[in-house]
C-alpha positions, 0 to 999 in steps of 0.5 A, a space after each residue: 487141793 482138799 480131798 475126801 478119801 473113802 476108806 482106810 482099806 489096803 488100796 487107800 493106805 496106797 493113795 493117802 500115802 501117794 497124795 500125802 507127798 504133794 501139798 493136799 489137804 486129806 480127809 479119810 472117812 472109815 468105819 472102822 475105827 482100827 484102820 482109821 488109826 493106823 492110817 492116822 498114825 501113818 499120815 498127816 491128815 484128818 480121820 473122821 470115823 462114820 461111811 462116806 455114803 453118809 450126807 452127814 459124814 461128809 458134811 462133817 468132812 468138809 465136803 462143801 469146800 472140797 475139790 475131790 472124793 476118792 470113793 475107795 471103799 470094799 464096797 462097790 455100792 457104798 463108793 457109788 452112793 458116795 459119789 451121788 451125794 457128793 454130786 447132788 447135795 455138795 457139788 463136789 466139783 471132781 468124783 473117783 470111784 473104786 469099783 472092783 465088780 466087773 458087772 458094772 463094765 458090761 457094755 450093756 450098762 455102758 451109760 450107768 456112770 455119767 452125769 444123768 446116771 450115777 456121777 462118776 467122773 473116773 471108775 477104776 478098778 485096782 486089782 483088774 489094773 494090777 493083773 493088767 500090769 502084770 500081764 503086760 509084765 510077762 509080755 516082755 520078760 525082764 521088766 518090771 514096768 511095761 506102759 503104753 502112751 500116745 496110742 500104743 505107738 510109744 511103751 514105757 519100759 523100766 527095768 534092772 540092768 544087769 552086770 553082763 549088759 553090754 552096754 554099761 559104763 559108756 555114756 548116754 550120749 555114745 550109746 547110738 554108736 555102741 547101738 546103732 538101732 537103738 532109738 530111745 529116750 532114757 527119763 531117769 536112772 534109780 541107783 542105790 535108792 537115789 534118782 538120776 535125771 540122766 545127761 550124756 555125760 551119764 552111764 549105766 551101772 550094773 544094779 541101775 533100774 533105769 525107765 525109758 521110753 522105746 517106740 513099740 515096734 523097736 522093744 525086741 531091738 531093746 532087749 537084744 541091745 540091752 542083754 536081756 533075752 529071755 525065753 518066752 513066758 509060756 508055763 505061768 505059776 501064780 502064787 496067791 489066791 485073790 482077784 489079782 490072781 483070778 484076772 490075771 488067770 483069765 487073762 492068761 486063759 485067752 493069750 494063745 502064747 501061754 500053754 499052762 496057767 497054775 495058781 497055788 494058793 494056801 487057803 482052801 476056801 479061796 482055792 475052791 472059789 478060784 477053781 471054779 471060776 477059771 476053766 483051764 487053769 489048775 488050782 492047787 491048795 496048799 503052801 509055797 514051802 511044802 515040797 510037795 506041793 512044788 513037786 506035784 504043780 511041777 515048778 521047775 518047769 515054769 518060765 515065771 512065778 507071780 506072787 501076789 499075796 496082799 503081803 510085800 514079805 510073803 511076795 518076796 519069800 516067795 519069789 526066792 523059793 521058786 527062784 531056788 526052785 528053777 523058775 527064771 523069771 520070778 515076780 514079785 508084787 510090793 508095794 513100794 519098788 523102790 523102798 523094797 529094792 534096798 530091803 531084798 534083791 536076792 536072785 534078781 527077783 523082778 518087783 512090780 509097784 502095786 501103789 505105782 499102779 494103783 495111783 497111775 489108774 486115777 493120776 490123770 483125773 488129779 492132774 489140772 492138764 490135758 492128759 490122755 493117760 500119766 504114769 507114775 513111776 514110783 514114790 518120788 521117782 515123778 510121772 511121765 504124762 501123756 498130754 494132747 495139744 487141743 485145738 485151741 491150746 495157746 502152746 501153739 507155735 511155741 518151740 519146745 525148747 522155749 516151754 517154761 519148763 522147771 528143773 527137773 521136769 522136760 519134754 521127752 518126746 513129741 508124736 505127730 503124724 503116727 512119727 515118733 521123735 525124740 530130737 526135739 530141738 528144731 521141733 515147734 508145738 502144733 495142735 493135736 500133737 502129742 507130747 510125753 511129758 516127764 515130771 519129778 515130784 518137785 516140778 509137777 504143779 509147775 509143769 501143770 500150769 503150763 498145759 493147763 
């Protein structure tokens, strides 16, 4: 696939290095020739210096011949213009655009982006996803991953197991019996930065972080088989000023389970701004490492940190300061999980993938299937898709365990009739099931033929 990215910013670093791990051929248009560099440096793919919004630039680029634009720039009006002349002058046949403005979401402009207007085909947003995720993230104390699928009938759940969980070192296959009210379906294990495909003849480590997907009304039955309780995320300390730490302020502003919502922040401009755009949330200025100030934002007494500074490491350091300083469940935002896993795990500090996130925001606009919602779990750890059997899908009537699946890549669960099931082995495709899907980064243009 030939793909026209627009920006070499933080957020597009994330989806070159995602998209460059798959056989697409990417161009990256910048400005800034620094930036324009160093993402060359890092990547195999073709800089060309200039704006995307530019018709000559992206006529320099191969637009003609393209199959997608990313518009990812700081710019909410530059990705929009991009978009249009890559629609109008280029027929470019698949358009993304970064908007981070949440103006452009009121429902008064809701017909702004469609064909008669501006041609978006996928507006996403990175930092509202990213404080979304973690919002969804401080529901459920413990995980590090917590999706939605097949209309929030099924959560996609990762998280770390922990040495006193009961329910380690017994295989998968015996664990309905060490757990009789568990119902899961346990997609794979990350074990000393190696992923598992798990069998029944596998077990769980302590150390593992494992995904599974769990029927939503059965999560508390999880926690509580898993050994993960933990007291609920009332008092919320935000490390870091930015948009992430304002909408997930907000956020938390309107959740009537959360009493208190602090953000500290080191840079007194941001802290002003953040001040006075949030209502009930206080607003200190200074550093994570001063004493003072985690005494007078009283810290000790918060039941999570989120720290979600721009920086994996100052992240990190973070997370171990409030851990030392008495907060349970600290959160750390980076940008891989699964290389920071091997590089820091000190007090069982909890890592939330921001490029995982970012890339799970657009996936089902990449993907040649009939996706409702895919997810990515990480740098070569595969994606988990939602997938809708459309009325006139010629996988009607197939039994699932006659899909040509590749290696690697299996059904894992099927929704029909609001049931979920996961024994799928006397279960046949019928139309408007749905299926969860999930798929290594080996099998994925395999399994997309078959629900093209």
């Amino acid at each position: 696939m030939k793909i026209i990215v627009g920006g070499a910013n933080s957020i597009s670093r994330s989806i070159v290095g995602y998209l460059s791990r798959g056989n697409n051929d990417i161009i990256v248009i910048d400005n800034d020739e620094n930036a324009l560099n160093q993402i060359a440096q890092e990547w195999d793919i073709l800089p060309i210096y200039g704006l995307v919004s530019h018709p000559d630039i992206l006529k320099k680029a191969g637009a003609t011949n393209a199959d997608l634009l990313i518009a990812a720039t700081d710019s909410d009006e530059i990705n929009m213009v991009a978009c249009q002349a890559a629609y109008t002058l280029f027929d470019i046949p698949r358009r993304i655009a970064r908007i981070d403005s949440r103006v452009y979401f009121k429902a008064a402009w809701g017909n702004l982006f469609d064909d008669n207007s501006i041609p978006v085909d996928l507006v996403f947003s990175p930092e509202y996803e990213i404080a979304s995720a973690l919002m969804n993230v401080l529901k459920i104390p413990g995980m590090s991953v917590v999706y939605p699928l097949a209309d929030k009938k099924l959560q996609l759940l990762s998280f770390r197991i922990t040495k006193k969980c009961p329910l380690v070192q017994i295989p998968l296959s015996h664990l309905e019996r060490a757990a009789p009210d568990l119902n899961i379906m346990i997609i794979s294990i990350v074990r000393g930065g190696k992923i598992i495909y798990p069998n029944g003849d596998d077990e769980l480590h302590g150390g593992d972080e494992i995904s599974l997907l769990v029927e939503s009304d059965k999560v508390d039955d999880l926690v509580h088989d898993f050994g993960l309780e933990h007291k609920a995320n009332e008092n919320i300390v935000i490390i870091g000023g930015n948009q992430i730490a304002l909408y997930l302020a907000e956020k938390l502003e309107i959740d009537d389970n959360i009493v208190s919502t602090k953000i500290i922040d080191d840079d007194v401009k941001s802290a002003s701004w953040l001040a006075e755009h949030l209502n009930q949330t206080a607003v200190f200025s200074g550093s994570i490492m001063s004493e003072a100030i985690l005494e007078e934002t009283g810290i000790d007494s918060a039941d999570a940190s989120v720290a979600v500074n721009m920086e994996d490491k100052d992240n990190l350091v973070a997370s171990m300061v409030a851990k030392k300083n008495g907060v349970d469940n600290t959160i750390a935002l980076v940008t891989e999980r699964s290389a920071n896993t091997q590089i820091i795990n000190i007090g069982e500090n909890i890592l939330v993938d921001r490029t995982s996130i970012t890339m799970s925001s657009i996936l089902k606009e990449l993907r040649k299937a009939n996706i409702v919602n895919a997810y990515s779990l990480g740098a070569n750890l595969g994606e988990v898709w939602d997938i809708n059997i459309h009325d006139n899908s010629t996988l009607s009537g197939t039994k699932i365990s006659e899909l040509p699946m590749p290696s690697e890549s299996r059904i894992c669960a099927l929704i029909r009739d609001n049931k979920v099931y996961f024994d799928l082995s006397d279960k046949t495709v019928q139309i408007r099931d749905r299926l969860i899907c999930f798929c290594s980064p080996s099998a994925i243009k395999k399994t997309e033929r078959i629900f093209a």
